[in-house]
C-alpha positions as CSV (number, residue, x, y, z in Angstrom):
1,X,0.0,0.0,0.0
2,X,1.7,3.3,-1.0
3,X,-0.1,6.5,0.4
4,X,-1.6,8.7,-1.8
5,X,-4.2,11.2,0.2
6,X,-3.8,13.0,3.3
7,X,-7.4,14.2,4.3
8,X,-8.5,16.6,7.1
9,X,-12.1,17.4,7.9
10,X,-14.0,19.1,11.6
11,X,-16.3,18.0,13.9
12,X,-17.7,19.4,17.0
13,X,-20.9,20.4,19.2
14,X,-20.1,23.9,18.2
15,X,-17.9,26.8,17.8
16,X,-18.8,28.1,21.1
17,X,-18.6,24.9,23.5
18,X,-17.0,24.6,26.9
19,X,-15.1,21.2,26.9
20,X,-14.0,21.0,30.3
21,X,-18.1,20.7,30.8
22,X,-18.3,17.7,28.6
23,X,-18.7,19.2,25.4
24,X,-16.7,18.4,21.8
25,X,-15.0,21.9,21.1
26,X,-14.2,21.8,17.3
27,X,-12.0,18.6,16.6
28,X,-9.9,17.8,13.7
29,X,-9.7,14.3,11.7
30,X,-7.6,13.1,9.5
31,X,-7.6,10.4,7.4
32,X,-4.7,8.7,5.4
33,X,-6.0,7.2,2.0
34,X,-3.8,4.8,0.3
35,X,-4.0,3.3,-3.2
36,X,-5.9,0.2,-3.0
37,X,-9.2,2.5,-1.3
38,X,-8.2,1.7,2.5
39,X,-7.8,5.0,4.7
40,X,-6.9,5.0,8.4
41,X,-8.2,7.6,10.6
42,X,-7.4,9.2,13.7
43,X,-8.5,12.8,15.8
44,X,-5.8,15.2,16.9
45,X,-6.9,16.6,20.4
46,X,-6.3,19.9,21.1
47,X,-4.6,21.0,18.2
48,X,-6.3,24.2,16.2
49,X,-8.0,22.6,13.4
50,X,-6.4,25.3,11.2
51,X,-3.3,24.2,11.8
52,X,-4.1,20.7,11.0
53,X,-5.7,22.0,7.8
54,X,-2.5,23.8,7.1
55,X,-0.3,21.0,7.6
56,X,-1.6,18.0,6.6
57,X,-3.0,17.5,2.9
58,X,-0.9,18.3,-0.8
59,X,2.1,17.8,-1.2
60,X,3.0,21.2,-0.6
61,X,2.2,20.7,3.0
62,X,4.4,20.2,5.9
63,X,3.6,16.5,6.7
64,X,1.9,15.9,2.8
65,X,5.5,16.4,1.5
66,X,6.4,13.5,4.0
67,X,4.5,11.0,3.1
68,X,2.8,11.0,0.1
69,X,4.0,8.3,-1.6
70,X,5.3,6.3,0.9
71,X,5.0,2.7,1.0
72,X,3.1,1.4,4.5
73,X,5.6,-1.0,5.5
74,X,5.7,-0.6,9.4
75,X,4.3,2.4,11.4
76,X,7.7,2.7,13.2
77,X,9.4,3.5,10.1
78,X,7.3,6.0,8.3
79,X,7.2,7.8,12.6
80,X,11.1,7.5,12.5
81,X,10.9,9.3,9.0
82,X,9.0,12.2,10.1
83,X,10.8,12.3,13.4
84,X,14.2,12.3,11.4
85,X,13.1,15.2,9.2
86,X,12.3,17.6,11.7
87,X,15.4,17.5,13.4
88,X,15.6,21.3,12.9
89,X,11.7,22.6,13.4
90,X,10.3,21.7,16.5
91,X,10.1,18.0,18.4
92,X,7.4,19.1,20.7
93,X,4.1,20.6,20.8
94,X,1.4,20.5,17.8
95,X,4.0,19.0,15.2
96,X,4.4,16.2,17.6
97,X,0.5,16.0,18.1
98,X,-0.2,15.7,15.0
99,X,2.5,13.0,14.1
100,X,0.8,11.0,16.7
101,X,-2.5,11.1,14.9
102,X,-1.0,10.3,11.3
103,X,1.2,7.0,13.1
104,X,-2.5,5.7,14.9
105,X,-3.7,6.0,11.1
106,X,-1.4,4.1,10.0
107,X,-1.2,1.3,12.7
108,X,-4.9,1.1,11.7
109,X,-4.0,0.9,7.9
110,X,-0.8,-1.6,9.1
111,X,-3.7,-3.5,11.2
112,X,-6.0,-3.4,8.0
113,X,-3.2,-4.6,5.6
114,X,-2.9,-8.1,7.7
115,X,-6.1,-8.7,9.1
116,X,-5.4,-8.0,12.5
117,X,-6.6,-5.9,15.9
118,X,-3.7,-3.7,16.1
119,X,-2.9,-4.5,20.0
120,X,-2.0,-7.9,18.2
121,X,1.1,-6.1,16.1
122,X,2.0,-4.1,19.1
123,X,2.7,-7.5,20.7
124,X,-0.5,-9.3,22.3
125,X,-1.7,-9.0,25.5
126,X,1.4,-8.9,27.9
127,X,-0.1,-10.4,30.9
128,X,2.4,-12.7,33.3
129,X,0.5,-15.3,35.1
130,X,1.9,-14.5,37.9
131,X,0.9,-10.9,37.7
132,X,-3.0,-11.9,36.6
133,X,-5.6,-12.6,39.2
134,X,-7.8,-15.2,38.1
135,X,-10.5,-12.7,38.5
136,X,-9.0,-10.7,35.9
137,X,-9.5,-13.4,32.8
138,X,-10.5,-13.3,30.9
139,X,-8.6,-10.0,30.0
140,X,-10.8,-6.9,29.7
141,X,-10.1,-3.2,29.2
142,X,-11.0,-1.2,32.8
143,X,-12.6,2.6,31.9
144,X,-12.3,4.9,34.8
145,X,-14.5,7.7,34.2
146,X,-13.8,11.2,34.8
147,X,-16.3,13.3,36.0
148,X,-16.5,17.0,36.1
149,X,-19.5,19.5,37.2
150,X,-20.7,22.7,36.0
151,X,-19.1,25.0,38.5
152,X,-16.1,24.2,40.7
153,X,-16.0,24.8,44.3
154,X,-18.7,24.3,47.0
155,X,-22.1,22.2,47.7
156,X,-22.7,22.6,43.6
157,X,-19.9,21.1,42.6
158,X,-20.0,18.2,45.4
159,X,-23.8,17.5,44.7
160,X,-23.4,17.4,40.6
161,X,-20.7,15.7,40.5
162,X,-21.5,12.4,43.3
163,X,-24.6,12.5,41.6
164,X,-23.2,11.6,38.4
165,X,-20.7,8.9,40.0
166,X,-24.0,7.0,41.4
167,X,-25.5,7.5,38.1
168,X,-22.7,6.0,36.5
169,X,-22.1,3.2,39.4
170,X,-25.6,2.0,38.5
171,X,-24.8,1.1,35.1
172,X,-21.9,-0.8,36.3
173,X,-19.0,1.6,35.4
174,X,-16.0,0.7,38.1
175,X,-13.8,3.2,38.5
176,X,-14.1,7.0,39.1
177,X,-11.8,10.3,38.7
178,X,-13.3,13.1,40.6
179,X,-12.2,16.8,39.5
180,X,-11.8,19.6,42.3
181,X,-10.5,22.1,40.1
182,X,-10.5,25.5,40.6
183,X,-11.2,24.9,44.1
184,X,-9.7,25.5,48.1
185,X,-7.5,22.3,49.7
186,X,-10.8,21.9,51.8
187,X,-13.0,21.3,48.8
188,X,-10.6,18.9,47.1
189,X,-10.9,16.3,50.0
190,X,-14.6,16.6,51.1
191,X,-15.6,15.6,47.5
192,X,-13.4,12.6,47.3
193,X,-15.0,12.1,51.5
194,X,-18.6,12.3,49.9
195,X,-17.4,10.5,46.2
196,X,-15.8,7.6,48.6
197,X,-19.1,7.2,50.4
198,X,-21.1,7.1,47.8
199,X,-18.5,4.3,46.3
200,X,-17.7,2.0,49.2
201,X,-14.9,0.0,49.6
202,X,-14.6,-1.9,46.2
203,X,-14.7,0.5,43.4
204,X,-11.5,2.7,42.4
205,X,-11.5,6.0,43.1
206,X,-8.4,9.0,41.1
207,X,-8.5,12.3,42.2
208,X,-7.3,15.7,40.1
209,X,-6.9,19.0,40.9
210,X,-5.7,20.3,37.5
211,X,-2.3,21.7,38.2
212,X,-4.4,23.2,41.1
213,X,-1.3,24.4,44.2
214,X,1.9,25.7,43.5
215,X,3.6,25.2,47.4
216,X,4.3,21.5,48.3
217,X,2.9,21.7,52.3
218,X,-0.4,22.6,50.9
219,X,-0.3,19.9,48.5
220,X,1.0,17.7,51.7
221,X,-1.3,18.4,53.7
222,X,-4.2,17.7,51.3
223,X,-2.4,14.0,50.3
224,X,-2.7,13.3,53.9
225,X,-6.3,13.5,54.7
226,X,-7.0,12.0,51.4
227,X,-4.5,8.6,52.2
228,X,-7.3,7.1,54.4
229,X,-9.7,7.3,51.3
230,X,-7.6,4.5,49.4
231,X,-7.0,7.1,46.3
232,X,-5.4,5.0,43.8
233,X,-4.0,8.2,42.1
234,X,-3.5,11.7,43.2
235,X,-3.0,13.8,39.7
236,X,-1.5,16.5,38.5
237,X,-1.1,18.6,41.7
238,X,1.8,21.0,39.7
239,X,2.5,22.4,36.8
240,X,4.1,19.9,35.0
241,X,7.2,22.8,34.0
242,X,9.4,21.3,36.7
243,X,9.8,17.2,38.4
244,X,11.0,19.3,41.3
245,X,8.0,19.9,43.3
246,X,6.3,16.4,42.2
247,X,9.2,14.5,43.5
248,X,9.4,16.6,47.1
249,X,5.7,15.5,47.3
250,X,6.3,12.0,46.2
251,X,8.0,11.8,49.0
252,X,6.2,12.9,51.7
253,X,2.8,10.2,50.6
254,X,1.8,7.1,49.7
255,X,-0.6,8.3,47.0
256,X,1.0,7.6,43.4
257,X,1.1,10.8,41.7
258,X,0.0,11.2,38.2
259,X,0.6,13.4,35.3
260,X,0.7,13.1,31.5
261,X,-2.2,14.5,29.8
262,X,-0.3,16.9,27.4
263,X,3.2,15.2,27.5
264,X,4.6,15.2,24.4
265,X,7.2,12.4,23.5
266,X,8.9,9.6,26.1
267,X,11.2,12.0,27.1
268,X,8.8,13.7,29.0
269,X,7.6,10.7,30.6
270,X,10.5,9.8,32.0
271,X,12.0,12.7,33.3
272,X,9.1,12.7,35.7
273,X,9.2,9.2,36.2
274,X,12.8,9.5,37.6
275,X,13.3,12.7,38.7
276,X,10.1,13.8,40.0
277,X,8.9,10.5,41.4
278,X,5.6,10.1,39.7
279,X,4.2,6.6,39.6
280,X,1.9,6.5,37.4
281,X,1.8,8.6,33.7
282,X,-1.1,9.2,31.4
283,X,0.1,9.7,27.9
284,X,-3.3,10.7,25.4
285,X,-2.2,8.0,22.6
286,X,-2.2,10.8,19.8
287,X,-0.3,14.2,22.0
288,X,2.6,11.6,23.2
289,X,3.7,11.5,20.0
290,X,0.6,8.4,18.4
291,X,1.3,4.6,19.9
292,X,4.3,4.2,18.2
293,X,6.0,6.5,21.0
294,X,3.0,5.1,23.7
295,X,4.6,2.0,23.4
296,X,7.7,2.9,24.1
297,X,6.4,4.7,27.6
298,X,4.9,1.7,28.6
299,X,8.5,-0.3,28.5
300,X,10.4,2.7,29.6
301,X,7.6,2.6,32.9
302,X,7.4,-0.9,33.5
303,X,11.4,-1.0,33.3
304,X,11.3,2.0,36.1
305,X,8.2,0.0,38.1
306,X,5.8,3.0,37.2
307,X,2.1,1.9,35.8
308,X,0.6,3.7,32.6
309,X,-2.9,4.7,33.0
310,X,-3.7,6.3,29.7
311,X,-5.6,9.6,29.3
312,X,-8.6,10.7,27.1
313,X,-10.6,13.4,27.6
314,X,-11.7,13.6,24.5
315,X,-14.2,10.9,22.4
316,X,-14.3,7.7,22.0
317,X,-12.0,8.4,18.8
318,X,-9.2,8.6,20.8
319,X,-10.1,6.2,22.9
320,X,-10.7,3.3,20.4
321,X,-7.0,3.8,20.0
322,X,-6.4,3.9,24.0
323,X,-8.2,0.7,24.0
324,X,-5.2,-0.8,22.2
325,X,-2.4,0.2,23.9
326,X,-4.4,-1.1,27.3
327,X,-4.6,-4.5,25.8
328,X,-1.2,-4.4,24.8
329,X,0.5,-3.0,28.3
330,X,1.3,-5.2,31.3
331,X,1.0,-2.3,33.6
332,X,-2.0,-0.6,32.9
333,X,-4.8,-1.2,35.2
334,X,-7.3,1.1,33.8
335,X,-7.7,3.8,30.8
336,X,-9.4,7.0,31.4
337,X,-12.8,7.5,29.7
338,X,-15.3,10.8,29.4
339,X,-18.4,9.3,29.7
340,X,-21.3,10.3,27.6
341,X,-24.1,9.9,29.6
342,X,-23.6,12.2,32.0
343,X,-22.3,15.2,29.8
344,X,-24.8,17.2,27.7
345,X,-23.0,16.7,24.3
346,X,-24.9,15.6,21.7
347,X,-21.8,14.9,19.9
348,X,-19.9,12.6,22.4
349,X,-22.4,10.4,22.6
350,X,-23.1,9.6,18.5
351,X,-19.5,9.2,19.2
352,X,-19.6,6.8,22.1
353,X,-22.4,4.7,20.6
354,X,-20.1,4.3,17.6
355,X,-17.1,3.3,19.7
356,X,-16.5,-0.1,22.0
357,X,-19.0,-0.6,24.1
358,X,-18.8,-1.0,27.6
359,X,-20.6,-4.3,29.5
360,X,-20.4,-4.4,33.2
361,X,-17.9,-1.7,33.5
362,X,-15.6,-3.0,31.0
363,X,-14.2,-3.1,27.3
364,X,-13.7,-6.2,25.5
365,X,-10.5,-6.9,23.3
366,X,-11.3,-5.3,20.1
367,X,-11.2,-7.8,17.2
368,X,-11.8,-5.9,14.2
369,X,-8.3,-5.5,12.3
370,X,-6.6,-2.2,12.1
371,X,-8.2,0.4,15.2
372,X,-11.9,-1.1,14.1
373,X,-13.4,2.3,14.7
374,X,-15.6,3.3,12.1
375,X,-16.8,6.6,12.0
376,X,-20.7,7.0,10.1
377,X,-20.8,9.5,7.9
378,X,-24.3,10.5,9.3
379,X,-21.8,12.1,12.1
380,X,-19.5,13.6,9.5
381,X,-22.6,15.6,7.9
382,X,-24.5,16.6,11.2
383,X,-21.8,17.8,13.2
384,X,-19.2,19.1,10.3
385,X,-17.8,22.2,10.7
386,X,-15.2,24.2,8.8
């Protein structure tokens, strides 16, 4: 298969939508066409739409000049080809973002070209049996998801946002990630007190405050009243500029710390792995640089004893591809997950519904070869934008 289209195209709820409420601001696409009519498709996340527009199509664009014509051989070696030509422009941000969403098209057109389930080319499921509990098989994908509320801060934000964890509980989801953002120290652990009550004992609970203090004895004194809750992670309590405030917390709690939502290649990864003590990292499959680099953070972790946890708020785009790496990584317990039914976007949940589906709080092993996400083009026309 040689490539011989680069296509972009829009979707979102609006042009006017708050995502950190749930909804699907506007959302690039791309899809990779190759000569013998397959295409593989991917989002990029949080990357201007204009500048994926700009950058990905002819062969007078910056990525079109790339790879038009290239042969899909391996994924690895069309990502080491555009890695290797932009030696001198910039290895981070958007360019990076939107390498990661042309290499998850083309694991999905390497996974179409031999008839497999991609997580089956990154290497099976990597599960020791003595690291498996019997409960555990067969293997399944584990969503947390991550709930948010209309207004930070206070009784409205501790009401909406338990009430959509018992909503959610009831259809059999099993792990949770409340969001205090924007909020005092106080807040932060008397909605995990109430989301922990409202859980019991058995299901997982995250917790993250959004890069919410900047002085580690706050943040200390907040991981202590919250170690009694059983938090499995504590996220993002810093900026993520410097390891050095992460790894003076790491070491005054037992909570693993988490981070990883907009780290951009493996470096990142592991500088806060081993200089600022974070245990557990959350690369979004497509911002990390697409699951060629993904699977490279999940050796580099398990080789460090750190777990990967992947992130994804975004749709169930993204996550298709999330669902791969999970089934592939030997240290990742759970994948996050932006549920649909509690957020009022019309969009994420055409999305959802399209996507794996979730049975007793858990995804199966996708089968389909390539990603096996296939986007209707009802969606395309309703929710298009330019």
């Amino acid at each position: 298969m040689k490539i011989v289209r680069l296509e972009t195209f829009v979707i979102g709820d609006g042009p006017q939508v708050d995502p950190d409420q749930g909804g699907v601001e506007p959302l690039a696409c791309l899809r990779i066409h190759t000569d013998d009519g397959r295409f593989g498709f991917s989002e990029v996340f949080r990357v201007p739409p204009g500048v994926v527009q700009a950058t990905v199509g002819g062969p007078e664009t910056h990525f079109g000049r790339l790879l038009l014509g290239q042969e899909i051989t391996h994924p690895e070696r069309l990502w080491q080809l555009v890695w290797d030509a932009i030696l001198h422009t910039n290895r981070r941000g958007w360019e990076i973002i939107i390498l990661g969403a042309l290499d998850v098209a083309c694991w999905d057109l390497y996974g179409q070209q031999l008839g497999q389930p991609v997580w089956r080319l990154l290497g099976g499921v990597q599960r020791g049996p003595f690291q498996t509990p019997r409960e555990s098989l067969p293997v399944s994908i584990i969503p947390y998801c991550t709930i948010v509320s209309d207004v930070w801060g206070g009784e409205a934000m501790f009401s909406q946002q338990v009430a959509r964890i018992e909503q959610l509980a009831a259809l059999g989801y099993r792990a949770f990630k409340v969001e205090p953002m924007i909020s005092s120290a106080r807040d932060v652990v008397e909605l995990a007190r109430r989301a922990r009550r409202a859980l019991g004992p058995a299901r997982t609970l995250m917790v993250d405050v959004g890069y919410l203090f900047n002085d580690v004895p706050t943040a200390v004194r907040v991981c202590r009243d919250l170690e009694a809750l059983e938090i499995f992670f504590f996220e993002t309590p810093f900026p993520v500029d410097s390891p050095e405030p992460y790894a003076r917390l790491a070491a005054q709690t037992s909570i693993p710390l988490a981070m990883g939502e907009h780290g951009v290649t493996r470096w990142e990864f592991v500088d806060m792995i081993d200089r600022g003590g974070v245990s557990v990292v959350q690369p979004y499959m497509t911002t990390c640089g697409g699951l060629t680099e993904a699977k490279r953070i999940v050796e580099l972790a398990r080789a460090r004893g750190a777990q990967v946890c992947p992130g994804n708020w975004s749709t169930q785009i993204l996550g298709a591809a999330t669902v791969h790496l999970a089934a592939y990584s030997p240290i990742t317990p759970y994948l996050e997950f932006a549920p649909a039914e509690v957020f009022d976007s019309p969009l994420r949940r055409e999305l959802q519904a399209a996507g794996f589906p979730v049975n007793n709080g858990a995804i199966a092993l996708p089968e389909k070869p390539g990603i096996g996400y296939e986007l209707p083009d009802e969606i395309v026309r309703r929710f298009g934008m330019k």
